[in-house]
N, C-alpha and C positions, 0 to 999 in steps of 0.2 A: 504493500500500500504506500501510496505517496503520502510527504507530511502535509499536502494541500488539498484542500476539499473542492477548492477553483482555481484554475487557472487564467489569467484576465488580459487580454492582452490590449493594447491599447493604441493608434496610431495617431501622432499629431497629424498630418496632413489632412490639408480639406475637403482634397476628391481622395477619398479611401479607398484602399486597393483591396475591396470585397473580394474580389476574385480569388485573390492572393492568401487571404482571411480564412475563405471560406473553406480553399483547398487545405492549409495547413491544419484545421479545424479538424478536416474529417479523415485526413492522416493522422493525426495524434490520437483521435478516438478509437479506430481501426488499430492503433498498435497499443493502446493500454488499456482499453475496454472499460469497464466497468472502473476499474482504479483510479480513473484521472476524470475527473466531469470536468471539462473546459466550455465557458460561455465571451466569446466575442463579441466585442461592442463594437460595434459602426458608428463612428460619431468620431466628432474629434476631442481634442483632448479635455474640455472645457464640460461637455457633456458628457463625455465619457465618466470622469470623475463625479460627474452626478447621482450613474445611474448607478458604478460603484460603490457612493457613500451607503445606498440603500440596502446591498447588498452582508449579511451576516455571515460568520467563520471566518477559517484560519483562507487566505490568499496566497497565492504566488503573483506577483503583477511584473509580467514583461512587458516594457517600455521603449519601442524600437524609435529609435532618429528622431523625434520629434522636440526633447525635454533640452536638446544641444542649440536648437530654433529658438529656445524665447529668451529674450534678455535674462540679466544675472535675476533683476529684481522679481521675476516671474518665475524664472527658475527656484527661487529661494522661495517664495508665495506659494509655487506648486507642489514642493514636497513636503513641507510645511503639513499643507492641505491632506497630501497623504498619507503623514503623520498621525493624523486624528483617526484617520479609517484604518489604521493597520492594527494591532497587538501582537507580543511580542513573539509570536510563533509563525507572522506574514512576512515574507519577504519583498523587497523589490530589486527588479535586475532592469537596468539601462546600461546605454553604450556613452563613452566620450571619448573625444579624438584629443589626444594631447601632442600631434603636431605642431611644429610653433617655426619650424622653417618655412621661412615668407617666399623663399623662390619656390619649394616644393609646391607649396599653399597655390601659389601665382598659376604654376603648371597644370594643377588638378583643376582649380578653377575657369582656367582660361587654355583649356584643353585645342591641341593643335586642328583636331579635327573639328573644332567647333561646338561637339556636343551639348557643354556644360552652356555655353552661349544659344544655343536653338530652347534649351530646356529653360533659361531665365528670360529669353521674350515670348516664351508661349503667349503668356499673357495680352500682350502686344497684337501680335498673331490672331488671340482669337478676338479681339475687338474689332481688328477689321471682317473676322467672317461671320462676327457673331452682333454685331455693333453698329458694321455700316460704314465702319473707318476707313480710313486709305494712309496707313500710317506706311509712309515706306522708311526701312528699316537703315537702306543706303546713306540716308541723311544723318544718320549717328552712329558714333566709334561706342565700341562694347567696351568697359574697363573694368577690369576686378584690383581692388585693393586686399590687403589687409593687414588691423590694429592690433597691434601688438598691446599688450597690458599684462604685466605681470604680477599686478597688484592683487590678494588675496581675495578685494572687494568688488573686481571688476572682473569682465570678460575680455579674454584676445578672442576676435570677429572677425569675419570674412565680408566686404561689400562687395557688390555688383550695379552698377548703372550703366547707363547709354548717355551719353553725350552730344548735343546738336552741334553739328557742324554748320548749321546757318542758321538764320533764324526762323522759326519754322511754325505752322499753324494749321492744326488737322482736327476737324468738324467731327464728333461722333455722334452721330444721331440717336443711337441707341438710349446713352444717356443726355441726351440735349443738351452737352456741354462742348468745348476746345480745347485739347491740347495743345497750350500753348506755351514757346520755349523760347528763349533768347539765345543768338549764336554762343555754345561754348557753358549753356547750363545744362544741369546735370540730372535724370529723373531714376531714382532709384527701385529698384526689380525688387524691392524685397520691403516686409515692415520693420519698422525702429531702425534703431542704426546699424544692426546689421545681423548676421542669419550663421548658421554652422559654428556655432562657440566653441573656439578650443582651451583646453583647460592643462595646467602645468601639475604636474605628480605631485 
């Protein structure tokens, strides 16, 4: 018998990868049967922990990629939070990258083939197919930074934005608004100041 009566798994990301979810689900069920009751949440991480709180017994809570996304202060807010819903027989298991080499960072970031750059203007992307936009992409340089901070109280963070090469002014009807940019300003792919927190040993 397992020490966990649930196992819970949880994904920060917004479009959750049911698919992904559902398959793992019923692999784990199929190899531990009766031993392991596992209930996956769909949701993101904000309601995920809702429907958690309600939930009673001992937990196992795997926590894939998401908890390295939110700032220090939300980071610290969230576990916090899932402090109150554990006792002392629950576990939790999360990943964090303690990289801190800035050329490495730079390369996986801002990958040769473009990848990592097609995957942070999806966004962009779908405003014109989904929005009515005509944002062309040609008019701005892709740049990835990242803040170093070694400080115990803060995060080293990875940025991504696009930068206008002219000054630029694109209609999206969708939401009856303008993107509108001055040559050489900057609009940032990602929330707060920045996304993939690397953490020092």
């Amino acid at each position: 018998m397992f020490l966990f009566d649930f196992v819970y798994f949880i994904f920060y990301l917004k479009y959750c990868f049911t698919e992904f979810l559902s398959r793992a689900v019923t692999e784990l069920s199929k190899e531990y049967g009766e031993s392991l009751i596992i209930r996956p949440i769909f949701a993101d991480h904000e309601q995920g922990m809702e429907q958690l709180e309600k939930v009673k017994g001992t937990k196992l809570i795997l926590w894939f990629t998401g908890l390295l996304n939110l700032s220090y202060d939300d980071q610290v807010h969230t576990l916090r939070k899932l402090s109150t819903m554990m006792t002392d027989k629950c576990r939790l298991v999360f990943n964090a990258d303690i990289t801190l080499d800035k050329n490495v960072l730079l390369k996986a970031y801002n990958d040769q083939s473009g990848l990592s750059r097609k995957f942070m203007q999806n966004g962009l992307l779908r405003l014109n197919k989904e929005q009515g936009s005509h944002i062309d992409l040609t008019n701005f340089t892709f740049e990835v930074d990242f803040i170093s901070d070694t400080n115990p109280h803060y995060m080293s963070y990875v940025r991504t934005y696009i930068t206008a090469k002219e000054d630029i002014r694109y209609p999206i009807p969708g939401l009856g608004i303008d993107l509108v940019m001055g040559k050489g300003e900057r609009l940032y792919l990602h929330e707060g100041e920045g996304y993939s927190c690397k953490y020092t040993l």
